[in-house]
N, C-alpha and C positions, 0 to 999 in steps of 0.2 A: 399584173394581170397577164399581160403578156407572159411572163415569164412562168408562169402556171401554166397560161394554156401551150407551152413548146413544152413543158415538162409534162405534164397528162399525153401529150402526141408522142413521146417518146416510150411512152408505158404502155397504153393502149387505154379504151374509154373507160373497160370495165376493172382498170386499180383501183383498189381501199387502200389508202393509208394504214400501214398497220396500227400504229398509235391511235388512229382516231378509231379504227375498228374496236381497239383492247379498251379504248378509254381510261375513264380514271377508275372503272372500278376493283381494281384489283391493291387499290391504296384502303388501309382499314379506315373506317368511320369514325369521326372523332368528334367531338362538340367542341368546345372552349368554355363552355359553359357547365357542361360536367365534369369535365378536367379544367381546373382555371391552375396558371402556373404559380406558381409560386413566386413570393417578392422577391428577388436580388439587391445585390445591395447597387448595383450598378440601374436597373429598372428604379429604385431610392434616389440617387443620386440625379439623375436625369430629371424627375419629378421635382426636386428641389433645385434645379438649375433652370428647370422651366419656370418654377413659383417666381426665383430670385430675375431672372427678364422679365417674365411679365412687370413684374413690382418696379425695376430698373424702366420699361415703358413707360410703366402709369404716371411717376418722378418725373420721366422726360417732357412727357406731353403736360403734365400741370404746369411744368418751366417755360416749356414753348407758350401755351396758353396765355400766363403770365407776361410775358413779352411783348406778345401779341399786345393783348390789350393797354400795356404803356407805350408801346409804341403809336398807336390810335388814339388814346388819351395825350399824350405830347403834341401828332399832328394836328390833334382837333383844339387843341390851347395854342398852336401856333397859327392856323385858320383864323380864329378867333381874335390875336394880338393884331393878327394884318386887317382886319376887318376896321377895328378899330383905331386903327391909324389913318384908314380910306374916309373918316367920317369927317 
């Protein structure tokens, strides 16, 4: 902010930025949606490296999940063994 307002003091109050005067409209109008680009094979590629993580995720977390729960099933049988040993 500062550094705007030493730079607007050095122009005087009444500058426009040229840029922001010209805008954007001198870029032609495009949609993406009536021009959709075409597949590459590399845009392919990415799509199947993302399938293949996701899928490598899913595997991961059903592992971890898996764990999870015999690890909790072990401490709650080993709870259990010392319970029964205090009786």
């Amino acid at each position: 902010m500062k550094c705007e307002a030493d730079e607007s003091g050095d122009r005087g109050e009444d500058y426009q930025d040229p840029f922001i005067a010209e805008g954007l409209s001198h870029l032609p109008p495009s949609s993406d949606s009536d021009n959709p680009q075409p597949t590459t094979a590399r845009s392919t590629r990415r799509r199947g490296t993302l399938a293949a993580a996701k899928k490598k995720r899913e595997s991961l977390k059903r592992r971890w999940f898996r764990h999870q729960e015999r690890r909790r099933n072990r401490e709650n049988l080993m709870d259990s063994d010392a319970d029964d040993e205090n009786l």
